[in-house]
C-alpha positions in Angstrom: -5.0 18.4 -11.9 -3.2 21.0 -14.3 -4.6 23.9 -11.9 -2.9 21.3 -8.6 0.4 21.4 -10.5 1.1 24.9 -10.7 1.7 26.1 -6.7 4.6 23.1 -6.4 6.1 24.0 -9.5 6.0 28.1 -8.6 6.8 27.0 -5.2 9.9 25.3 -6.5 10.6 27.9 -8.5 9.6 31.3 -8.2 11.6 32.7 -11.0 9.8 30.1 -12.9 8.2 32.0 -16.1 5.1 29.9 -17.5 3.8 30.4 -21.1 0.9 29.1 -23.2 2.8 27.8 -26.1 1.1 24.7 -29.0 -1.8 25.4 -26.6 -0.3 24.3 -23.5 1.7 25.7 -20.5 5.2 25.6 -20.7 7.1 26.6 -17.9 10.5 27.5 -17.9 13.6 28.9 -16.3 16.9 29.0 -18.3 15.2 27.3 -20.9 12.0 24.5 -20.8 11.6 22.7 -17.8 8.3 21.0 -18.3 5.0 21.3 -20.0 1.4 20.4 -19.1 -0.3 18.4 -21.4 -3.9 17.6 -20.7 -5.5 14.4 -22.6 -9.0 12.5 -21.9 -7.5 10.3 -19.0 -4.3 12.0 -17.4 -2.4 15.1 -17.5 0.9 14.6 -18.7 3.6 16.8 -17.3 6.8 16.1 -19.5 10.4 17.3 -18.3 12.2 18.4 -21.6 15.6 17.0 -20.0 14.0 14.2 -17.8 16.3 11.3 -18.8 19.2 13.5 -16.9 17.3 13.9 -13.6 17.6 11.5 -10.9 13.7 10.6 -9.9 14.7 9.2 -6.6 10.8 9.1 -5.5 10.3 7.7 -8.6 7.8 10.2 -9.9 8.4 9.6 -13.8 6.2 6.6 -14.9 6.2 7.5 -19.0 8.3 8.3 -22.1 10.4 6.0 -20.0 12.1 4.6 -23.4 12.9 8.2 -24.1 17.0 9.2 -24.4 15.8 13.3 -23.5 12.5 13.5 -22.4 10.4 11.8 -19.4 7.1 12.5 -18.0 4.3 11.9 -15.3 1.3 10.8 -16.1 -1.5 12.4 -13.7 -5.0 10.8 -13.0 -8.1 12.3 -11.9 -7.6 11.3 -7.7 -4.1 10.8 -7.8 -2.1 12.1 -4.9 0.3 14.3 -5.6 4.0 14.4 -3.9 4.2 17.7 -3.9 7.9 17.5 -2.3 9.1 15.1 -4.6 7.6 17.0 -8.0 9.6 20.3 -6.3 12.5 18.5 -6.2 12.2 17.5 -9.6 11.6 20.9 -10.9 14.6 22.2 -8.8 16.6 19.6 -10.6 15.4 20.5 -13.8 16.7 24.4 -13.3 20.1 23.5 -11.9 20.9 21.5 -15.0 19.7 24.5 -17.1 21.6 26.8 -16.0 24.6 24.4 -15.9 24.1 23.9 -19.8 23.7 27.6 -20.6 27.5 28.3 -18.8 28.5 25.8 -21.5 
């Protein structure tokens, strides 16, 4: 699932850079946009400034409770909305570079 994750998010972003950082991918683009986090039963992709995004397709479904952070959990067979997780990463760059004019 990991491996499935990284054309959308390139896709979405081509300038993104993606780093192995506390042993897992990190990519970002005017600072973190997500990380991939892989665990027994899902793959966790969490979205350092998720509570700020608007998930109209409803993509995040953990660290819902969160004030900063979201995430998407991944299971093995899941279907992945590829258009909705680009739109999400797009999101995620626009408000970076909106805080680093700040």
């Amino acid at each position: 699932m990991l491996a499935r994750l990284r054309a959308p998010i390139k896709e979405a972003d081509p300038e993104v850079t993606e780093e192995w950082k506390w042993r897992i991918p990190v990519w970002s683009h005017h600072g973190l946009i997500c990380t991939g986090e892989t665990y027994k039963k899902v793959v966790k992709t969490t979205f350092a400034k998720g509570a700020s995004l608007a998930d109209p397709s409803g993509l995040f479904n953990s660290s819902l409770e969160g004030k900063v952070r979201r995430a998407i959990d991944f299971r093995e067979g899941d279907t992945l909305d590829e258009e909705a997780l680009k739109a999400l990463i797009r999101a995620a760059v626009t408000l970076n570079k909106a805080s680093a004019r700040g």
